[in-house]
C-alpha positions in Angstrom: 65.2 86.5 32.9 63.3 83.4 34.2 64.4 80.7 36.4 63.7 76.9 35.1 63.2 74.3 38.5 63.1 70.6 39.2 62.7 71.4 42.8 65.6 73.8 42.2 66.6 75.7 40.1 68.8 74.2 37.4 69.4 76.4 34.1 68.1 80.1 32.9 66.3 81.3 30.2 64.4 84.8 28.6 61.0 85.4 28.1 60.7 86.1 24.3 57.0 86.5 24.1 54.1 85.8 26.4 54.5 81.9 26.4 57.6 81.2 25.3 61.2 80.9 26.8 64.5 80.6 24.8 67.2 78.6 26.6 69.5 75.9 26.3 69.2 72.7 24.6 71.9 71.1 27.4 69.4 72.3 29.7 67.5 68.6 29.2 68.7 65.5 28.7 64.8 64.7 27.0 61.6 67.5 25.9 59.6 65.5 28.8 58.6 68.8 30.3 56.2 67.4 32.8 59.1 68.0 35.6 60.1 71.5 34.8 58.3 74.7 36.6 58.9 78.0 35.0 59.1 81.5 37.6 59.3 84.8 35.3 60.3 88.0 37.0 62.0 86.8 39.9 64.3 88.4 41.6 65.9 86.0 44.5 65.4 82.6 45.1 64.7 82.6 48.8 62.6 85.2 49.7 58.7 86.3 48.4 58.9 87.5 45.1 55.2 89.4 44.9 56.1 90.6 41.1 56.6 86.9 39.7 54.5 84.7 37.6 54.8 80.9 37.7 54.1 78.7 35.4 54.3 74.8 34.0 56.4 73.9 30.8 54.1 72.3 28.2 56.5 72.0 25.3 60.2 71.4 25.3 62.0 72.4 21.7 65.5 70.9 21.4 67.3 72.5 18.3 67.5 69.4 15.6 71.5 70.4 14.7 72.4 70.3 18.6 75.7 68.4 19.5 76.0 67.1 22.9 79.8 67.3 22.9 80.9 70.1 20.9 77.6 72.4 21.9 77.4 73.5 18.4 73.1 74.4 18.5 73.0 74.5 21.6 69.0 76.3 21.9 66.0 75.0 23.0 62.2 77.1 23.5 59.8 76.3 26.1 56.6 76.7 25.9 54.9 77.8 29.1 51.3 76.3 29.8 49.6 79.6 30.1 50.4 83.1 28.6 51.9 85.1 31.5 51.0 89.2 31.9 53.2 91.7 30.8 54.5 94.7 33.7 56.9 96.7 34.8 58.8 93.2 36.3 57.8 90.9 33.5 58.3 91.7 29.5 60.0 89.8 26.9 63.4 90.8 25.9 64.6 91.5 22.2 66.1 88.9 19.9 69.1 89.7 17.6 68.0 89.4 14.0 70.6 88.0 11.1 72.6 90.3 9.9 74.0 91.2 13.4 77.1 92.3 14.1 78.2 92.4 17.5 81.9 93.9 17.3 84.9 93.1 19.5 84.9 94.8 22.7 81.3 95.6 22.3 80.1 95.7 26.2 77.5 93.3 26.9 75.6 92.0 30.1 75.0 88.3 31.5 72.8 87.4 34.1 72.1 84.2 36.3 71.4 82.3 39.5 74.0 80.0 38.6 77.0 79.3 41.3 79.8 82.4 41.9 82.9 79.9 42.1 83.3 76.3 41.2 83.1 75.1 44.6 80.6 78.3 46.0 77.3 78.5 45.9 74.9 81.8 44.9 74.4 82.7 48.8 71.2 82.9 50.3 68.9 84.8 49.4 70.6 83.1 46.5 69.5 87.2 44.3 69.8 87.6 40.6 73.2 88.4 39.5 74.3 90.0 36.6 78.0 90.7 35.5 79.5 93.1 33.0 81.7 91.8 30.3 83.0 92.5 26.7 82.6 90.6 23.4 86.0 88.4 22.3 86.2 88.1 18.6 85.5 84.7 17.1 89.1 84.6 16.0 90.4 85.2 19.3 88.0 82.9 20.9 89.0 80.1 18.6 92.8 80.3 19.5 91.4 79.6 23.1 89.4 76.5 22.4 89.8 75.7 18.6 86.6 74.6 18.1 84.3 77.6 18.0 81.6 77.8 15.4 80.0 81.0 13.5 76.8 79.5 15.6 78.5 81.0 18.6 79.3 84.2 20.2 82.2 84.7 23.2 82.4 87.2 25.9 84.8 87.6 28.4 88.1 87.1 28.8 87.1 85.6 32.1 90.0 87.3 34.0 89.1 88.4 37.6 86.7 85.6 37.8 84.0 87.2 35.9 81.6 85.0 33.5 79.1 82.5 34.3 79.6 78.9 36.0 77.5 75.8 36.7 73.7 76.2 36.6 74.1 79.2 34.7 73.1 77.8 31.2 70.4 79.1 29.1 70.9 82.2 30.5 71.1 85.5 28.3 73.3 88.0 27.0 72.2 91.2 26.5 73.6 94.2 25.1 71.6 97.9 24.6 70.4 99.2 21.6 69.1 102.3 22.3 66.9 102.3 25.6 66.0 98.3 24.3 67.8 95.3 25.7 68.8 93.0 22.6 69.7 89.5 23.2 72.7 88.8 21.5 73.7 85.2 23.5 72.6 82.1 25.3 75.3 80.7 27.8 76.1 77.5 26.4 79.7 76.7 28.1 83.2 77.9 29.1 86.5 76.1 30.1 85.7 76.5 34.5 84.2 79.0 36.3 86.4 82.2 35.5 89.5 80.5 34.1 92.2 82.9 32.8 91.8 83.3 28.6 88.9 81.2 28.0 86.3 83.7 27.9 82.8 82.2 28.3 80.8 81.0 24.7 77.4 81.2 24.1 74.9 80.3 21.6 74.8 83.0 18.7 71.1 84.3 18.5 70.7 85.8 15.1 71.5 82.5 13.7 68.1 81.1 15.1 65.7 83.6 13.9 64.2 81.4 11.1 64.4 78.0 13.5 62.9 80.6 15.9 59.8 81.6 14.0 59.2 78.0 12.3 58.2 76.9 15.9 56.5 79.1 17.2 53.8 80.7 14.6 51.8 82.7 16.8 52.9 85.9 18.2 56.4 85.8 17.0 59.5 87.2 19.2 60.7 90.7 18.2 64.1 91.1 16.2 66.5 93.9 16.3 69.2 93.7 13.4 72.1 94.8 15.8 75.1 96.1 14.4 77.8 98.5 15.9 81.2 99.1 13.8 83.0 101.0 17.0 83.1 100.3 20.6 83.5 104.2 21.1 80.6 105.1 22.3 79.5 101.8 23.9 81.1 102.9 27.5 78.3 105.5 27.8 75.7 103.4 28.5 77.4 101.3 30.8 75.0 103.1 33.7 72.3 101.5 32.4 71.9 98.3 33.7 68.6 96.8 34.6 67.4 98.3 38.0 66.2 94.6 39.5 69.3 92.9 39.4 72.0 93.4 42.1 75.6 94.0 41.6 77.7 91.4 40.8 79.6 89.4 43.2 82.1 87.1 41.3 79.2 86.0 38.9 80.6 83.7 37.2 80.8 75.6 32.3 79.0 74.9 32.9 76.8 71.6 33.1 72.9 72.0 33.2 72.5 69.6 36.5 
């Protein structure tokens, strides 16, 4: 999980190798990076972080196929200016390969600094939330906003006010495979902060891997072809959650700014 900043923060993103960041194309309105300051393994926004690496953007990677208005593509990489070292705070999470199959139900997590209401910010020390949430079908998703794309994946149904909200974007969504955390999404957007039925949609990850790899051609991510035809035995894993991130609040689109 990094943070992205223009004085503040302003979006999310994962570390996918040791220089580059996969997040959301919304995230910029142009690939000037020269305003953009990147902290990996942090943990709150307000207090000393002594685990955390910080680094300049250098490159800014807007997917080609990326549509402002419908969010169809929305993915972007960022390419920090200096390789950052790996530790027990700081490692680069999995991608979902194609092929991936991530069923409904399926329990995933998503994690952000973003706001906890529409109208509430993240209070201070303003710590890394993360939030518990299952995957909606495509189908279903579709009968809630008619216009979702096999380029996107849902989770939710935002009931109880759980999902992301604003400054939450290019965040991830992770699920386990085994003892390995797979990223499976990108938030992208949602219909409010924790609206009722419109469960939150991100940007499908395994149908990036070859945009993925054409950029960056050194040191490629790690896939994980994830597949699970029952939600059975997801629940048993549930425990598992990553041990820096506090319990969730009302973590709950989304605009980038």
């Amino acid at each position: 999980m990094v943070s992205l900043h223009k004085l503040r923060h302003f979006c999310g993103g994962s570390l996918i190798n040791d220089q580059w960041v996969l997040t959301a194309a919304q995230c910029f309105s142009s690939t000037n990076p020269s305003e953009v300051t990147v902290y990996i393994g942090r943990h709150a926004q307000e207090e000393p972080n002594s685990q955390e690496e910080v680094r300049s953007a250098l490159l800014v990677i807007k997917h080609p196929s990326y549509n402002e208005r419908t969010k169809d593509g929305d993915l972007a990489l960022l390419k920090l200016s200096s390789p950052v070292t790996f530790s027990d705070f700081i490692r680069p999470v999995c991608l979902a390969g194609q092929e991936s199959f991530f069923p409904d139900g399926l329990e995933v997590w998503a994690t952000g600094w973003g706001r906890i209401l529409s109208d509430a910010y993240l209070p201070s020390p303003e710590t890394l939330q993360e939030v518990s949430l299952p995957i909606v079908s495509n189908i279903k998703c579709d009968a809630a906003y008619g216009s979702i794309t096999t380029n996107m994946i849902c989770a939710g149904p935002n009931f109880r006010g759980k999902g992301f909200c604003e400054k939450d974007a290019g965040s991830p969504l992770v699920t386990l495979n085994g003892s390995r955390w797979v990223q499976a999404g990108v938030v992208s957007f949602a219909r409010g902060c924790g609206y009722p039925k419109f469960p939150g949609v991100y940007t499908r990850v395994s149908q990036y891997q070859t945009w993925i790899n054409s950029q960056i051609l050194k040191d490629p991510p790690g896939y994980i072809t994830f597949y699970r035809a029952s939600t059975r035995s997801v629940h048993s894993v549930s425990s598992a959650l990553l041990l820096v991130v506090q319990p969730i609040l009302t973590f709950i689109v989304l605009t980038a700014d």
